[in-house]
PDB file of N, CA, C and O in Angstrom:
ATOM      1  N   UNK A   1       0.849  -1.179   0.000  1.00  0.00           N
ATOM      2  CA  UNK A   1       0.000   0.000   0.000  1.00  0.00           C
ATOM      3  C   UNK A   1       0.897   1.246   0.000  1.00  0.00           C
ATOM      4  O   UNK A   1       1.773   1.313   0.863  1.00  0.00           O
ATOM      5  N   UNK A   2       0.745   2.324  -0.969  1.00  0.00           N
ATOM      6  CA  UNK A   2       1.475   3.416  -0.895  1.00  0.00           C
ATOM      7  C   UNK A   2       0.873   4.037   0.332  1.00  0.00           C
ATOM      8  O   UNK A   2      -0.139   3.777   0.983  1.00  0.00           O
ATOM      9  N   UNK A   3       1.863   4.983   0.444  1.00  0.00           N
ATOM     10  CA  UNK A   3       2.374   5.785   2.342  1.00  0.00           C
ATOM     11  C   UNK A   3       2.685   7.174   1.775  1.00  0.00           C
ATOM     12  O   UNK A   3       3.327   7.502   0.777  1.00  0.00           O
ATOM     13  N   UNK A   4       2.061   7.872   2.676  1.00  0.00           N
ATOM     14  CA  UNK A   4       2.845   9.334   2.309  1.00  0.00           C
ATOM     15  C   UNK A   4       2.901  10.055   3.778  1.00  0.00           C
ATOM     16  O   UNK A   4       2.236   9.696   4.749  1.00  0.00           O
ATOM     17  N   UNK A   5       3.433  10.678   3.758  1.00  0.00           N
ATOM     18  CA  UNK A   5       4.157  11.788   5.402  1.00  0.00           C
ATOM     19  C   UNK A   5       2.149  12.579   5.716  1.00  0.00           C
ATOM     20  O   UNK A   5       1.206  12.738   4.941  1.00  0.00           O
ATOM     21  N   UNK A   6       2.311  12.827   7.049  1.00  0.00           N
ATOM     22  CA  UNK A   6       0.911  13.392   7.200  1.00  0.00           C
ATOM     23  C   UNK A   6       1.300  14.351   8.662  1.00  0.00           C
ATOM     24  O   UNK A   6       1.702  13.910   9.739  1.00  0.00           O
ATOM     25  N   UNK A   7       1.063  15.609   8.328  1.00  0.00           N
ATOM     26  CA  UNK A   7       1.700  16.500   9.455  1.00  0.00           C
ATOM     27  C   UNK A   7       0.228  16.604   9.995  1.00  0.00           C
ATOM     28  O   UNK A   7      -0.830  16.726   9.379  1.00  0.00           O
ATOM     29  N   UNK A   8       0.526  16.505  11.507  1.00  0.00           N
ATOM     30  CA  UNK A   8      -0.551  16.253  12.869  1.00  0.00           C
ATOM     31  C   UNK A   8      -0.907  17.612  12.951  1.00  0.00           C
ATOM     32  O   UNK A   8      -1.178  17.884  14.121  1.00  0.00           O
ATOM     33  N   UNK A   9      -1.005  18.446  12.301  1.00  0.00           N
ATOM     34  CA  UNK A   9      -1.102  20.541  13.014  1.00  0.00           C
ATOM     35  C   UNK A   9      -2.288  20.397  13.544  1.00  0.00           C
ATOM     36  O   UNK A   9      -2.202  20.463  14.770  1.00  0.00           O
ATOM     37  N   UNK A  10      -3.698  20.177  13.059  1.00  0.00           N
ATOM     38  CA  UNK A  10      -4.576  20.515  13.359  1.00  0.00           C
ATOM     39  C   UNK A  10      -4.941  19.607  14.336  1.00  0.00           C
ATOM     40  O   UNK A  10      -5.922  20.105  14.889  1.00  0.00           O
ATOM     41  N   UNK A  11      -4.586  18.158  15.029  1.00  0.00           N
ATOM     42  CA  UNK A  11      -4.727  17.506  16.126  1.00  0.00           C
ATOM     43  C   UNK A  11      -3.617  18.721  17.199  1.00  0.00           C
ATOM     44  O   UNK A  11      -3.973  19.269  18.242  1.00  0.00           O
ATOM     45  N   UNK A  12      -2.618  18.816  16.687  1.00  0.00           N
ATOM     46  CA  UNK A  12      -1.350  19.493  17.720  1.00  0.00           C
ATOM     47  C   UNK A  12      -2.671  20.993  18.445  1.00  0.00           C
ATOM     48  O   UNK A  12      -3.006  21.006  19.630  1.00  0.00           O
ATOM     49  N   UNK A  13      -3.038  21.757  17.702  1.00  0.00           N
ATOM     50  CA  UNK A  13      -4.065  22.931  17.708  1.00  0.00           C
ATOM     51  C   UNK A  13      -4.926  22.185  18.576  1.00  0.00           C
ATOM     52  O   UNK A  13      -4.786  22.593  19.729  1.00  0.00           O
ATOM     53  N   UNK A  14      -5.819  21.188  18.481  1.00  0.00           N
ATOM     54  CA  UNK A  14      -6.718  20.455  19.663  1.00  0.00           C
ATOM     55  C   UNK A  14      -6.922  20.599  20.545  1.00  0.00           C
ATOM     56  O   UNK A  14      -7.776  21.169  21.223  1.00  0.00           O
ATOM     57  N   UNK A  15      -5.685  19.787  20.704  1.00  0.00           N
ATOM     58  CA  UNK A  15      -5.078  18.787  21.862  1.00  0.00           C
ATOM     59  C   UNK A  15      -4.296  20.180  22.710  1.00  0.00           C
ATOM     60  O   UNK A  15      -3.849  20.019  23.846  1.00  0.00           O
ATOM     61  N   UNK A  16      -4.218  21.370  22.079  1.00  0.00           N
ATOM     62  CA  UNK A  16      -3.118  22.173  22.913  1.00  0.00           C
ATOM     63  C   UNK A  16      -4.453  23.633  23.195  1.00  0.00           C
ATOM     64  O   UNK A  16      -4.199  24.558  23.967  1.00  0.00           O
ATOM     65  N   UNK A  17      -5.708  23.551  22.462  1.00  0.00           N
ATOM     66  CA  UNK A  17      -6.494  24.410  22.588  1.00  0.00           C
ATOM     67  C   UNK A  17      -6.441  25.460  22.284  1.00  0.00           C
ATOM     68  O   UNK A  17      -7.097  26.302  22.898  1.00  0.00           O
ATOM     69  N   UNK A  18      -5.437  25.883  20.953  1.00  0.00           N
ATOM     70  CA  UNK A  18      -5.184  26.901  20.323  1.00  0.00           C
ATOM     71  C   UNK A  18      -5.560  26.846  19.250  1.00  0.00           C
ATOM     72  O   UNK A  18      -5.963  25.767  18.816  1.00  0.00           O
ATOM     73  N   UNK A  19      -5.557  28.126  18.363  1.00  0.00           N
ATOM     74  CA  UNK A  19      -6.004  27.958  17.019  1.00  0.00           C
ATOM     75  C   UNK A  19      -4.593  28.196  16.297  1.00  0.00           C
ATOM     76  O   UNK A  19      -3.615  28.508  16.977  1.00  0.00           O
ATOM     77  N   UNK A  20      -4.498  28.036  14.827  1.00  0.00           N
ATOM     78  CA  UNK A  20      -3.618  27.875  13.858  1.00  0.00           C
ATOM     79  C   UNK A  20      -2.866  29.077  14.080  1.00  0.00           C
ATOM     80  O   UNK A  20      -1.649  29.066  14.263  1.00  0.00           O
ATOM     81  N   UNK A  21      -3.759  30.391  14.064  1.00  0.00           N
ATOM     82  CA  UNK A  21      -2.872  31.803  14.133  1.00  0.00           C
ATOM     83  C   UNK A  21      -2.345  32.088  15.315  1.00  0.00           C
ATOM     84  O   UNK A  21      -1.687  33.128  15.326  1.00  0.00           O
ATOM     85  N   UNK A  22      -2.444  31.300  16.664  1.00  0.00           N
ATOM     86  CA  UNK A  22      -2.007  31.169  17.983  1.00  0.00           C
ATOM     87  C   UNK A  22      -1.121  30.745  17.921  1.00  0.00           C
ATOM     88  O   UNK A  22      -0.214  31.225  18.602  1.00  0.00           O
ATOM     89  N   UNK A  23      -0.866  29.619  17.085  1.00  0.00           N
ATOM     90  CA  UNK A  23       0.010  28.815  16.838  1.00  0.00           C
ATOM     91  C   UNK A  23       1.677  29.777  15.800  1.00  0.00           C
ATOM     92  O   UNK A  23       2.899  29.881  15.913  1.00  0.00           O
ATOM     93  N   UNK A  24       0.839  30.120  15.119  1.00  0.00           N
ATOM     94  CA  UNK A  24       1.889  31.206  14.139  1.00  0.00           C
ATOM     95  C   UNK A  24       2.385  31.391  15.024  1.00  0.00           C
ATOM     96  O   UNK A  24       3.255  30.602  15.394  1.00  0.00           O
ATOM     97  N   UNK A  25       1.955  32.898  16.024  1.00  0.00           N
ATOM     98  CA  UNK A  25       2.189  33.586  16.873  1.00  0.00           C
ATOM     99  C   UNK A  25       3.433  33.323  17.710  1.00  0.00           C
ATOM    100  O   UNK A  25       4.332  34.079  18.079  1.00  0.00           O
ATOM    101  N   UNK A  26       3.170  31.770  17.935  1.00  0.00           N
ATOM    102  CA  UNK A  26       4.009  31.368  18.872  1.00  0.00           C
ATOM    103  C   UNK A  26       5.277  30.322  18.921  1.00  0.00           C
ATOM    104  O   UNK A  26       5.924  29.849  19.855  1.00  0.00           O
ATOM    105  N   UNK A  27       5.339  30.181  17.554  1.00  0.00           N
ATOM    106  CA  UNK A  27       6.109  29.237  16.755  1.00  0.00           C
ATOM    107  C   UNK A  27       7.102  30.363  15.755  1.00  0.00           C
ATOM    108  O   UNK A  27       8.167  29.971  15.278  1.00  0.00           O
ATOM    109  N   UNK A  28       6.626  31.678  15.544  1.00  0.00           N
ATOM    110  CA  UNK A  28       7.264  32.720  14.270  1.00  0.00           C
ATOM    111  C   UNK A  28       6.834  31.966  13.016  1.00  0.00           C
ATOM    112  O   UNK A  28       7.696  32.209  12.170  1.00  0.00           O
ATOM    113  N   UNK A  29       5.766  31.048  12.430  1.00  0.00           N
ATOM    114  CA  UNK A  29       5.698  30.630  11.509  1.00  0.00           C
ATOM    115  C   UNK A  29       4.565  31.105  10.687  1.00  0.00           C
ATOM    116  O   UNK A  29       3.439  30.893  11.138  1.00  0.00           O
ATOM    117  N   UNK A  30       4.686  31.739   9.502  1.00  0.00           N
ATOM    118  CA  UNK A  30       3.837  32.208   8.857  1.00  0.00           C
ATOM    119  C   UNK A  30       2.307  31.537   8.605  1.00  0.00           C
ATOM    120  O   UNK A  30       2.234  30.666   7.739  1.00  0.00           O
ATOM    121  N   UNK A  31       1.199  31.883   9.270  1.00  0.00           N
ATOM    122  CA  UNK A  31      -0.141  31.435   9.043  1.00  0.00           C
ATOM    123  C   UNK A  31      -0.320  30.384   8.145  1.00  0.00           C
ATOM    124  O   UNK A  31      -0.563  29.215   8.443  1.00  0.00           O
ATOM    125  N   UNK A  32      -0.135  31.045   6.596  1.00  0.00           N
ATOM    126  CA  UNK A  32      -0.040  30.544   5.571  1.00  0.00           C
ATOM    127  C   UNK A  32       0.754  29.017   5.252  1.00  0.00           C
ATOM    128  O   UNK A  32       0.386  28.040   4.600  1.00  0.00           O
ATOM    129  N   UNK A  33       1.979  29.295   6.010  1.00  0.00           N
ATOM    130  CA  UNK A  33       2.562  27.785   5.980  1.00  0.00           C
ATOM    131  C   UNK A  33       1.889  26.851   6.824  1.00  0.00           C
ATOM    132  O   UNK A  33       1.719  25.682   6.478  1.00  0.00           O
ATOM    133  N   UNK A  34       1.462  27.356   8.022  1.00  0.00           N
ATOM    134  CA  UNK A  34       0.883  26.405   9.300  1.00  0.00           C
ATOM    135  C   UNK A  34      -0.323  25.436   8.681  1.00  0.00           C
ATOM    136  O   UNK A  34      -0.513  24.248   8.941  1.00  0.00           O
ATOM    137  N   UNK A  35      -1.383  26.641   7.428  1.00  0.00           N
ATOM    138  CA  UNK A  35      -2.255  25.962   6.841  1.00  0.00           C
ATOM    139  C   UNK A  35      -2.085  25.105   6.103  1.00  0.00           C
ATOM    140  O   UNK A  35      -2.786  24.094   6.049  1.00  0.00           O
ATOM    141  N   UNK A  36      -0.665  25.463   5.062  1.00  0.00           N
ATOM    142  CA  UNK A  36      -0.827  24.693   4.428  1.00  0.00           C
ATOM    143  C   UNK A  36       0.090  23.287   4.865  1.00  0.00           C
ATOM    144  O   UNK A  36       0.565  22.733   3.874  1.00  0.00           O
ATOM    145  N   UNK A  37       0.234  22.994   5.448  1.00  0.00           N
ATOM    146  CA  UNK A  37       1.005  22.181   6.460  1.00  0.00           C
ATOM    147  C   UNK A  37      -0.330  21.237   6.965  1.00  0.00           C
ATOM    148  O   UNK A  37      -0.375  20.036   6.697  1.00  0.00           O
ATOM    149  N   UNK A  38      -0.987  21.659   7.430  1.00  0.00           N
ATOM    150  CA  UNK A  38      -2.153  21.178   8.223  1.00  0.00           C
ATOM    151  C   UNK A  38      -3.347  20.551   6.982  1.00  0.00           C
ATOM    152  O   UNK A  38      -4.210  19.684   7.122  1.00  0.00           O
ATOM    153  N   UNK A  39      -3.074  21.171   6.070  1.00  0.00           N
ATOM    154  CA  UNK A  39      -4.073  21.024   5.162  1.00  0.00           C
ATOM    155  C   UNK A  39      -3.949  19.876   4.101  1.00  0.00           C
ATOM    156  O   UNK A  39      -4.742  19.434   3.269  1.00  0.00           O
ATOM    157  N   UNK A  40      -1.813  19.348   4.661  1.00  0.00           N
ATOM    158  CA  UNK A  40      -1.403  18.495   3.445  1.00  0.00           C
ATOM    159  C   UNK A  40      -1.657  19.011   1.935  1.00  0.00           C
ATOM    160  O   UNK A  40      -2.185  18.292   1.086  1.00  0.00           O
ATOM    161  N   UNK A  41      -1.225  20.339   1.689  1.00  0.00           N
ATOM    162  CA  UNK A  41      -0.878  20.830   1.042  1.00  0.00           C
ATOM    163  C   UNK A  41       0.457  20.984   0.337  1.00  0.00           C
ATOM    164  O   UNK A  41       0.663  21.541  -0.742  1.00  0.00           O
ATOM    165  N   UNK A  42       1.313  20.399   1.131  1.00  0.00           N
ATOM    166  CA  UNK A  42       2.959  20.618   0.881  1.00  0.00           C
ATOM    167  C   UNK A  42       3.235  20.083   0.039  1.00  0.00           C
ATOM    168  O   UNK A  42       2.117  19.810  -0.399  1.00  0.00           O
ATOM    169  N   UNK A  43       4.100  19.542  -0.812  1.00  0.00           N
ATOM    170  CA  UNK A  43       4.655  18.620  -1.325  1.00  0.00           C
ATOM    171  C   UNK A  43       6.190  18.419  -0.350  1.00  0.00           C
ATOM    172  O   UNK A  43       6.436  17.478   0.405  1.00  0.00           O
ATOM    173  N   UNK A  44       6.830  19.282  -0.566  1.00  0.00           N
ATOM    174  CA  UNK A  44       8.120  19.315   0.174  1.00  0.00           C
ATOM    175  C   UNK A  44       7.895  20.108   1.228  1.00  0.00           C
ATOM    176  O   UNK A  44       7.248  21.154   1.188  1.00  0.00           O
ATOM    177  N   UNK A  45       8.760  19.324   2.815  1.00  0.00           N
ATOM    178  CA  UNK A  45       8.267  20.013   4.137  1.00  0.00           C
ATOM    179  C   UNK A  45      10.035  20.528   4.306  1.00  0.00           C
ATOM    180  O   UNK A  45      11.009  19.793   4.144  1.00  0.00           O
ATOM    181  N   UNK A  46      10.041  21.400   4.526  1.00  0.00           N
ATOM    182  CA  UNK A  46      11.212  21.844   5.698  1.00  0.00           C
ATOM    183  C   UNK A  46      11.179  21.719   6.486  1.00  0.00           C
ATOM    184  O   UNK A  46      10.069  21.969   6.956  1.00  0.00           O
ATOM    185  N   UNK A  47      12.157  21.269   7.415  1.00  0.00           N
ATOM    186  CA  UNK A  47      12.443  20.882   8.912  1.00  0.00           C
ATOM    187  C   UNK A  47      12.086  21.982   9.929  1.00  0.00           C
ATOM    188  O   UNK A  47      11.769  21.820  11.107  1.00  0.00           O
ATOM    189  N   UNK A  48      12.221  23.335   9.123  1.00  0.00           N
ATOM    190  CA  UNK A  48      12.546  24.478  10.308  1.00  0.00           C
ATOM    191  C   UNK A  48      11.226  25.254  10.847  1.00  0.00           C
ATOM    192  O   UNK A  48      11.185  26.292  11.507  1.00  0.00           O
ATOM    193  N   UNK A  49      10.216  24.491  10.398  1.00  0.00           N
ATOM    194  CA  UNK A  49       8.865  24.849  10.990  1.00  0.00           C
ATOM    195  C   UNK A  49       8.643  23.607  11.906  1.00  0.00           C
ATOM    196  O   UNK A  49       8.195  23.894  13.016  1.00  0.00           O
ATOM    197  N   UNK A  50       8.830  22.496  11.704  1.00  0.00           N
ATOM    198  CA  UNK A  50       8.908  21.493  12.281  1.00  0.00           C
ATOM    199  C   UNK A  50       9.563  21.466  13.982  1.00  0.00           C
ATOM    200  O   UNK A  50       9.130  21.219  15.107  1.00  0.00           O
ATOM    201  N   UNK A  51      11.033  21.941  13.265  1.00  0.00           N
ATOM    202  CA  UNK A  51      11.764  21.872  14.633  1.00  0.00           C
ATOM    203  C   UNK A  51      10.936  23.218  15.461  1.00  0.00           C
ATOM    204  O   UNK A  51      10.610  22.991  16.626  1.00  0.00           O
ATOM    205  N   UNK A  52      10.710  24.146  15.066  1.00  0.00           N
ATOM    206  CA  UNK A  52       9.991  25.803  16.086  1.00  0.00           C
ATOM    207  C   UNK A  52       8.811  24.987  16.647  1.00  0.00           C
ATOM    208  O   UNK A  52       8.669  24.724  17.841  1.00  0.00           O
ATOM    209  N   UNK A  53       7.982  24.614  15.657  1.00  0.00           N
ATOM    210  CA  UNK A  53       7.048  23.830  16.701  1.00  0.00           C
ATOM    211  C   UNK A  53       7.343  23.243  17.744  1.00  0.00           C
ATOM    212  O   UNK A  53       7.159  23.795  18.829  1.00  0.00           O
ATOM    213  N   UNK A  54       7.947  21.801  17.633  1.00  0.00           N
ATOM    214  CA  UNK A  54       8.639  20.905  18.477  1.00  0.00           C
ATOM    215  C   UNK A  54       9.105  21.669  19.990  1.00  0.00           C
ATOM    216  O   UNK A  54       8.891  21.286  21.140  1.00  0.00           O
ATOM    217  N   UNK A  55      10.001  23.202  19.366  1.00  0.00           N
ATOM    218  CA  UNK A  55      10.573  24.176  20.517  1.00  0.00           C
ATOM    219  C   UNK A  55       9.517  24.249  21.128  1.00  0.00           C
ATOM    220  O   UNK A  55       9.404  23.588  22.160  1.00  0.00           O
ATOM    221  N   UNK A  56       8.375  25.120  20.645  1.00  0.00           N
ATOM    222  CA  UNK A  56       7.775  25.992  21.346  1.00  0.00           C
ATOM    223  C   UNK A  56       6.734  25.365  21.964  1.00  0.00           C
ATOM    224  O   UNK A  56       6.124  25.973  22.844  1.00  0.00           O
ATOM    225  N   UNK A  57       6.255  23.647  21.493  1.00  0.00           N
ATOM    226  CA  UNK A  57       5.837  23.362  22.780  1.00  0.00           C
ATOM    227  C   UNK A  57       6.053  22.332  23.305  1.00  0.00           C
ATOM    228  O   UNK A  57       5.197  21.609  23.815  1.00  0.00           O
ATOM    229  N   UNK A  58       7.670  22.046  23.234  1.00  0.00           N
ATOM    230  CA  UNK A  58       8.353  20.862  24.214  1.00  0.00           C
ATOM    231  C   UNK A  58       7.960  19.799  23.843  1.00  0.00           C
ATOM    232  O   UNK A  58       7.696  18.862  24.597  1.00  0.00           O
ATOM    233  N   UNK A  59       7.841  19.787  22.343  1.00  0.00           N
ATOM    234  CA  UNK A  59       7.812  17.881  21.373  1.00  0.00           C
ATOM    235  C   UNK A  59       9.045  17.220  21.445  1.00  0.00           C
ATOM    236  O   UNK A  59      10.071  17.719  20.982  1.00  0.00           O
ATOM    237  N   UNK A  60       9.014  16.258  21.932  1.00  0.00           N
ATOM    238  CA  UNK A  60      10.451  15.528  22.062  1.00  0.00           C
ATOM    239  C   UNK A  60      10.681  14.084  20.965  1.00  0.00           C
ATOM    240  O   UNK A  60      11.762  13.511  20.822  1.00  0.00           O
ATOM    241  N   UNK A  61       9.257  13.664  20.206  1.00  0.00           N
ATOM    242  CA  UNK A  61       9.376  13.078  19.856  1.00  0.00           C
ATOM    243  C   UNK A  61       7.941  13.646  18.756  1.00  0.00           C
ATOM    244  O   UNK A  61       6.745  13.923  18.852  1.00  0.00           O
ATOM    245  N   UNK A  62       9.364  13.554  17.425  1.00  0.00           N
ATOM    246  CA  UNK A  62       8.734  14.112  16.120  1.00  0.00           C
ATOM    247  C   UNK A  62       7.195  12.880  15.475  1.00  0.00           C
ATOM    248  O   UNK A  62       6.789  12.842  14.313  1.00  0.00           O
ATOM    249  N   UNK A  63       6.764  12.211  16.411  1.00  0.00           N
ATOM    250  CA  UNK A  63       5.726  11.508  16.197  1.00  0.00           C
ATOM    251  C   UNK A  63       4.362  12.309  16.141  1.00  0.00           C
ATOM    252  O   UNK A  63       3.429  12.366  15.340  1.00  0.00           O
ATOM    253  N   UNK A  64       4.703  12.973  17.499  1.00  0.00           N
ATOM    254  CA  UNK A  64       3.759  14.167  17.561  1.00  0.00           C
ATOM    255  C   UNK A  64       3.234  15.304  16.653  1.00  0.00           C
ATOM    256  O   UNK A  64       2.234  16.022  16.685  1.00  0.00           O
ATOM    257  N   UNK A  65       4.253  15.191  15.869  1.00  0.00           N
ATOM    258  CA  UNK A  65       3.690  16.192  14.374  1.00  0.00           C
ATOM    259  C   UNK A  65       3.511  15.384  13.078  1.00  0.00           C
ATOM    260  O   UNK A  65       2.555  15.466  12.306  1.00  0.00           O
ATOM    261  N   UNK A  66       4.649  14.546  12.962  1.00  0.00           N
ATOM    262  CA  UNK A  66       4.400  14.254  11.818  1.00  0.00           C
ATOM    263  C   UNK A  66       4.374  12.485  12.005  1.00  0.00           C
ATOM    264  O   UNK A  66       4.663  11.764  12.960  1.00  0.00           O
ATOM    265  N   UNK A  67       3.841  12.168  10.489  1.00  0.00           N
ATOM    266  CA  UNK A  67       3.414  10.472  10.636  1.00  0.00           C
ATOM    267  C   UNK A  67       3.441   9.934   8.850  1.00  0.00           C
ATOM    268  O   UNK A  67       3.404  10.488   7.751  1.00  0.00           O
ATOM    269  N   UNK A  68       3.522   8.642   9.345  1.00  0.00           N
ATOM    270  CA  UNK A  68       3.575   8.015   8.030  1.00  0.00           C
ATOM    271  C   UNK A  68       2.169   7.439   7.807  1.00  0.00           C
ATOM    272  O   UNK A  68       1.761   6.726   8.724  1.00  0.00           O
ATOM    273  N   UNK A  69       1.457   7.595   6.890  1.00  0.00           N
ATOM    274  CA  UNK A  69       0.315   6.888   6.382  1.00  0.00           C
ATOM    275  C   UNK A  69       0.211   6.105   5.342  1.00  0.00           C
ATOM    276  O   UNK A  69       1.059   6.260   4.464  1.00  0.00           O
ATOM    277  N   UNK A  70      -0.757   5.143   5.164  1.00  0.00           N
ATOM    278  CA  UNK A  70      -1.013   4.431   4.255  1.00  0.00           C
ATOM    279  C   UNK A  70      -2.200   5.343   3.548  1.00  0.00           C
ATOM    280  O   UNK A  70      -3.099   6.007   4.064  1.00  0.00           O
ATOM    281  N   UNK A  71      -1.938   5.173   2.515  1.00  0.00           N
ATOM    282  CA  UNK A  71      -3.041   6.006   1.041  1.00  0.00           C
ATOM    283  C   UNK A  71      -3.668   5.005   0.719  1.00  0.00           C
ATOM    284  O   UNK A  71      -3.199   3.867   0.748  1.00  0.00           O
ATOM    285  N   UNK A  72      -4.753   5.290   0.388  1.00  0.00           N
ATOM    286  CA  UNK A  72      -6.430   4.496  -0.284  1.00  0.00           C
ATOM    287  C   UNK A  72      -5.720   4.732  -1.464  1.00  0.00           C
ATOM    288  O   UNK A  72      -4.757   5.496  -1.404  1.00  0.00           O
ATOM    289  N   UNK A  73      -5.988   4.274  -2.399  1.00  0.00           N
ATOM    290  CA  UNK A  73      -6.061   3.866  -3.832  1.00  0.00           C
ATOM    291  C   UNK A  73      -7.414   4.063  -4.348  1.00  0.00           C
ATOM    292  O   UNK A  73      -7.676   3.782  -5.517  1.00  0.00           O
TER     293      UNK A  73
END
């Protein structure tokens, strides 16, 4: 079964009771990327929104954002 990467933002937003632009705010990461991040919009992810997240709210284990999935066909 093909797999593709699946970034957790909008569980991370939840689970932490913030919204996406809270999240900007507090990460320095542009709105726009957070969405499209969340939205699986990306094709290619950079690490360096990844790692600010992770900082800013004490992720120690990159499971918490991001994941491997299996794709429907």
């Amino acid at each position: 079964m093909p797999k593709r990467v699946s970034v957790k933002i909008h569980k991370l937003t939840q689970n932490k009771g913030i919204s996406l632009r809270e999240r900007s705010c507090l990460t320095d990461i542009r709105h726009a990327t957070l969405s499209e991040l969340a939205n699986q919009k990306r094709q290619n992810i950079n690490f360096q929104p990844i790692e600010r997240i992770a900082e800013a709210f004490g992720i120690k284990d990159i499971r918490e954002i991001i994941d491997v999935i299996d794709v429907k066909e």
